[in-house]
N, C-alpha and C positions, 0 to 999 in steps of 0.2 A: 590574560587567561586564554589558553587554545582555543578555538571554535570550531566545531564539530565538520568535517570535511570529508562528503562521501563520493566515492569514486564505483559509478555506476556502469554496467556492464551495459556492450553495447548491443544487442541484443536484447532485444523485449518479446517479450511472448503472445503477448495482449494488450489492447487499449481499449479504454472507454471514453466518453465525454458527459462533464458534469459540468453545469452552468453554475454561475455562484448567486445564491440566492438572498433578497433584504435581508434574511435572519440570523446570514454570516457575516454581516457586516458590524463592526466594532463600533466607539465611542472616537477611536480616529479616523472614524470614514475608508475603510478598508477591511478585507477580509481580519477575521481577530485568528489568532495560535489553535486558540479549539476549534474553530471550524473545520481549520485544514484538519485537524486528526481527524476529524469525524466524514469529512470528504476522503479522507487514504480509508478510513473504514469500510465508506461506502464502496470503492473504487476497488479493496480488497474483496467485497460479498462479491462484487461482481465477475471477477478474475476466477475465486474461486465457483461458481456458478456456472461459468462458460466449460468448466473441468466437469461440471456434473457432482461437485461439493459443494461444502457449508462448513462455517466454523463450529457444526455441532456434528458430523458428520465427512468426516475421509477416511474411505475404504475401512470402515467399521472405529474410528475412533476421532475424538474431537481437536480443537486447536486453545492453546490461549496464547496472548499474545506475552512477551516474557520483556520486551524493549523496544524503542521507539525512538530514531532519530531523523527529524526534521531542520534540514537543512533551507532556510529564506533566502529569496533572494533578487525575488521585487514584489511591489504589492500587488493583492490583488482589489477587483473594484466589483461593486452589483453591476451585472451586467456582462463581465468577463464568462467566457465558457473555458474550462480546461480539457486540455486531452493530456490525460493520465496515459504512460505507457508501461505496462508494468511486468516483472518478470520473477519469477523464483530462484535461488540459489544456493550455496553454501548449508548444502543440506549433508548433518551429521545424525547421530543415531537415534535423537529423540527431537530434534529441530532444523529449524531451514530458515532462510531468510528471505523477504518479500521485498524487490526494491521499485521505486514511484520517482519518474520523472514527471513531472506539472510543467506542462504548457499553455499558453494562450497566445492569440494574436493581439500584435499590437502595431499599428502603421503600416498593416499588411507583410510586417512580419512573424516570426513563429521565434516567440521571447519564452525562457524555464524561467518560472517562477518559483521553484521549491523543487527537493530533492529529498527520500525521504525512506527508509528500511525501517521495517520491522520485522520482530525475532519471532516467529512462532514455534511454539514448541506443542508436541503433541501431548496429550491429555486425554484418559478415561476416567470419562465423568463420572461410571456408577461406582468406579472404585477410588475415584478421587486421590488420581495418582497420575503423575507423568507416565509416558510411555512407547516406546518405538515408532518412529516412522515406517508405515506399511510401503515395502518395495511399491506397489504399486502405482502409490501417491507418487513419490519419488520419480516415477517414470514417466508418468502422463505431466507432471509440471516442471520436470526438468527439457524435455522434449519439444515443448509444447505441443 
């Protein structure tokens, strides 16, 4: 079976850094699969945030998230800190794509542990319907 194989732009817009905390850590003593989603989540509020949005709120309409590929590729441990670099792209007329490099040091080097896009697609929530990406979104997070 293929394994999922993402080829990330080299160019990042923004980075944050999140520590990995006891409550991400699994039954095999390393970060578990949910966590990191929930770390690219956290890692996306923040991306979107430094733009002056929210996934309930770009330039008058919301986001959901429509796919999600996380690509492993070492573990991680309590205690590791990541620097997330993360960047927008492959934006068509109702979605765009969010792409996540995960780093940590490890022996004083700078080791990716995970690699990871999601599809957000645009969404009005009061009419509970997809709907256009506003130019403007489009400009401030393609540019950074």
């Amino acid at each position: 079976m293929p394994r999922i194989k993402l080829e990330l732009h080299e160019n990042f817009t923004f980075h944050t850094v999140i520590p990995i905390r006891i409550s991400d850590i699994n039954y095999g003593g390393h970060a578990g699969n949910d966590s990191l989603l929930s770390i690219i989540h956290e890692a996306r509020m923040q991306f979107l945030q430094h733009y002056g949005y929210s996934e309930k709120e770009l330039e008058g309409v919301g986001l959901i998230m429509g796919d999600v590929a996380i690509e492993f590729k070492k573990e991680l441990f309590y205690g590791d800190t990541l620097t997330i670099h993360i960047t927008a792209s492959s934006f068509e007329r109702v979605s765009f794509d969010i792409f996540y490099r995960l780093d940590t040091e490890r022996n004083g080097a700078l080791v990716t542990v995970a690699q990871a896009k999601t599809g957000m697609v645009c969404f009005d929530y009061s009419l509970k319907k997809i709907t256009s990406i506003p130019v403007e979104a489009i400009r401030k997070l393609k540019n950074g």
